[in-house]
Steps between C-alpha positions, in 0.01 A plus 500: 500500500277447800200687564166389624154592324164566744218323398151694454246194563166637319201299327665534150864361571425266804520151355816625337663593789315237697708198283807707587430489891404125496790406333735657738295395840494154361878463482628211578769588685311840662205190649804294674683778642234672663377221583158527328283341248361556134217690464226422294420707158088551595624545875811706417258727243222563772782594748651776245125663439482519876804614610645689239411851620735426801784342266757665317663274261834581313685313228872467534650548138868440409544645142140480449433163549284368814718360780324502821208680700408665812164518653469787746238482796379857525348426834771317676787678306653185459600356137646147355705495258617185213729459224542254198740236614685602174567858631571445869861555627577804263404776757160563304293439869722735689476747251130500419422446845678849560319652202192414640563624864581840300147473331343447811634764675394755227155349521486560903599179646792569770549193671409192367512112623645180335547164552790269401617173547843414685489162225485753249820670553493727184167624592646498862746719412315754294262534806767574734699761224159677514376458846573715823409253742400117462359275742357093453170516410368282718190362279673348264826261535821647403360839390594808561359829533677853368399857550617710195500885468441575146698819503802308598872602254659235321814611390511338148282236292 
Protein backbone atom coordinates (compact mmCIF):
# COMPACT_ATOMS: atom_id res chain seq x y z
CA UNK A 1 0.00 0.00 0.00
CA UNK A 2 1.19 3.40 -1.14
CA UNK A 3 0.06 6.51 0.25
CA UNK A 4 1.93 9.61 1.14
CA UNK A 5 1.67 11.46 4.66
CA UNK A 6 1.90 15.66 4.73
CA UNK A 7 4.17 16.88 7.07
CA UNK A 8 3.00 19.74 9.66
CA UNK A 9 6.57 21.44 10.40
CA UNK A 10 5.84 23.26 13.93
CA UNK A 11 8.33 24.15 16.93
CA UNK A 12 7.42 20.87 18.80
CA UNK A 13 8.04 18.16 15.98
CA UNK A 14 10.67 20.04 13.79
CA UNK A 15 13.94 18.29 14.57
CA UNK A 16 11.94 15.14 14.12
CA UNK A 17 10.87 15.77 10.90
CA UNK A 18 13.95 17.82 10.20
CA UNK A 19 16.31 14.29 10.49
CA UNK A 20 13.69 12.84 8.14
CA UNK A 21 14.20 15.67 5.40
CA UNK A 22 18.06 15.61 5.71
CA UNK A 23 18.23 12.17 5.27
CA UNK A 24 16.35 12.07 2.09
CA UNK A 25 18.03 15.45 0.48
CA UNK A 26 21.32 13.95 1.37
CA UNK A 27 20.87 10.83 -0.75
CA UNK A 28 23.45 9.68 -2.35
CA UNK A 29 22.13 8.86 -5.35
CA UNK A 30 19.33 12.00 -5.28
CA UNK A 31 23.08 14.53 -4.98
CA UNK A 32 24.54 12.75 -8.33
CA UNK A 33 21.53 12.75 -10.33
CA UNK A 34 20.53 16.15 -9.95
CA UNK A 35 23.56 17.02 -10.11
CA UNK A 36 23.93 18.72 -6.69
CA UNK A 37 25.79 18.59 -3.51
CA UNK A 38 25.31 17.63 0.30
CA UNK A 39 24.05 20.01 2.40
CA UNK A 40 25.26 20.77 5.61
CA UNK A 41 23.20 19.81 9.00
CA UNK A 42 23.65 23.69 10.69
CA UNK A 43 23.19 25.04 6.99
CA UNK A 44 20.46 22.55 5.99
CA UNK A 45 18.60 23.40 9.65
CA UNK A 46 18.76 27.30 9.15
CA UNK A 47 17.39 26.76 5.57
CA UNK A 48 14.22 24.66 6.94
CA UNK A 49 13.40 27.57 9.77
CA UNK A 50 13.49 29.97 6.87
CA UNK A 51 11.79 28.49 4.28
CA UNK A 52 9.47 26.22 5.67
CA UNK A 53 6.32 28.36 5.50
CA UNK A 54 6.72 28.15 1.64
CA UNK A 55 7.50 24.22 1.73
CA UNK A 56 5.23 21.49 1.82
CA UNK A 57 6.93 18.33 2.60
CA UNK A 58 5.30 14.80 2.20
CA UNK A 59 6.56 11.35 3.15
CA UNK A 60 6.10 8.59 0.67
CA UNK A 61 5.07 5.38 2.73
CA UNK A 62 4.82 1.85 1.25
CA UNK A 63 3.07 -0.30 3.98
CA UNK A 64 4.02 2.16 6.50
CA UNK A 65 7.47 2.26 6.24
CA UNK A 66 9.42 5.52 4.87
CA UNK A 67 10.49 5.19 1.24
CA UNK A 68 11.06 8.45 -0.31
CA UNK A 69 10.06 12.29 -0.06
CA UNK A 70 8.85 15.20 -1.90
CA UNK A 71 9.49 18.75 -1.14
CA UNK A 72 6.92 21.06 -2.71
CA UNK A 73 7.84 24.80 -3.57
CA UNK A 74 4.64 26.65 -2.77
CA UNK A 75 5.90 29.65 -4.63
CA UNK A 76 7.21 28.20 -7.78
CA UNK A 77 4.73 25.18 -7.77
CA UNK A 78 7.46 23.09 -8.58
CA UNK A 79 8.41 19.86 -6.36
CA UNK A 80 11.44 17.13 -6.33
CA UNK A 81 10.89 14.09 -5.59
CA UNK A 82 13.53 10.82 -4.22
CA UNK A 83 13.27 7.31 -3.38
CA UNK A 84 15.38 4.69 -1.39
CA UNK A 85 17.51 2.94 -3.93
CA UNK A 86 15.92 -0.22 -2.31
CA UNK A 87 12.36 0.79 -3.49
CA UNK A 88 12.98 2.30 -6.91
CA UNK A 89 11.75 0.35 -10.02
CA UNK A 90 8.47 -1.00 -8.33
CA UNK A 91 6.15 1.84 -9.62
CA UNK A 92 6.14 3.46 -5.99
CA UNK A 93 7.41 7.13 -7.79
CA UNK A 94 4.77 7.01 -10.43
CA UNK A 95 2.26 6.24 -8.10
CA UNK A 96 3.00 8.65 -5.26
CA UNK A 97 3.91 11.18 -7.62
CA UNK A 98 0.17 10.89 -8.88
CA UNK A 99 -1.11 10.85 -5.30
CA UNK A 100 0.48 13.89 -4.68
CA UNK A 101 -0.64 15.82 -7.88
CA UNK A 102 -4.25 14.72 -6.48
CA UNK A 103 -3.34 16.42 -3.07
CA UNK A 104 -2.28 19.36 -4.68
CA UNK A 105 -5.04 19.90 -6.68
CA UNK A 106 -7.46 19.66 -3.66
CA UNK A 107 -5.24 22.15 -1.91
CA UNK A 108 -5.54 24.77 -5.03
CA UNK A 109 -2.53 24.18 -7.03
CA UNK A 110 -3.66 23.65 -10.88
CA UNK A 111 -0.66 23.63 -12.78
CA UNK A 112 2.45 22.91 -11.41
CA UNK A 113 6.28 22.73 -12.77
CA UNK A 114 8.98 19.95 -12.54
CA UNK A 115 12.19 19.18 -13.50
CA UNK A 116 13.75 15.85 -14.59
CA UNK A 117 16.71 14.53 -15.91
CA UNK A 118 16.93 12.77 -19.48
CA UNK A 119 20.08 10.52 -17.47
CA UNK A 120 17.48 9.68 -15.17
CA UNK A 121 15.17 7.86 -17.35
CA UNK A 122 12.78 6.53 -14.59
CA UNK A 123 12.34 9.92 -13.28
CA UNK A 124 12.28 10.93 -17.05
CA UNK A 125 9.55 8.95 -17.61
CA UNK A 126 7.35 9.70 -14.67
CA UNK A 127 7.72 13.44 -15.71
CA UNK A 128 6.58 12.90 -19.10
CA UNK A 129 3.44 10.27 -17.85
CA UNK A 130 2.45 13.38 -15.82
CA UNK A 131 3.34 16.30 -17.90
CA UNK A 132 1.30 18.09 -20.76
CA UNK A 133 4.06 19.71 -22.37
CA UNK A 134 7.97 19.46 -21.78
CA UNK A 135 10.62 21.52 -23.06
CA UNK A 136 14.87 21.49 -22.16
CA UNK A 137 15.36 23.56 -19.48
CA UNK A 138 17.91 25.42 -20.63
CA UNK A 139 19.78 26.24 -17.13
CA UNK A 140 20.75 23.18 -16.37
CA UNK A 141 22.39 20.35 -18.76
CA UNK A 142 20.22 17.58 -19.75
CA UNK A 143 17.14 18.74 -17.78
CA UNK A 144 13.97 19.01 -18.58
CA UNK A 145 11.09 20.99 -17.76
CA UNK A 146 7.19 19.58 -17.47
CA UNK A 147 3.96 21.42 -17.00
CA UNK A 148 1.46 19.14 -15.07
CA UNK A 149 -2.30 19.76 -14.51
CA UNK A 150 -3.13 18.29 -11.26
CA UNK A 151 -6.67 17.44 -12.20
CA UNK A 152 -5.39 15.26 -14.92
CA UNK A 153 -7.33 11.13 -15.05
CA UNK A 154 -5.20 8.27 -14.76
CA UNK A 155 -7.03 5.41 -15.63
CA UNK A 156 -5.70 2.90 -12.99
CA UNK A 157 -2.79 2.82 -10.23
Amino acid sequence: MISIKKINLNKNNFYYYFKIIFKFRNNKEYLKLNQIKKVVKVESISWLKKNMKNRFFFIIKLNNLNVGLFNFDKLNKTWSQVILKKYRRKNIGFISAVKLSKKLNKMGFKKLTTYASKKNVPSFKIHSKLSYKKKIFKQKKNFYMFSIATNKKFKSL
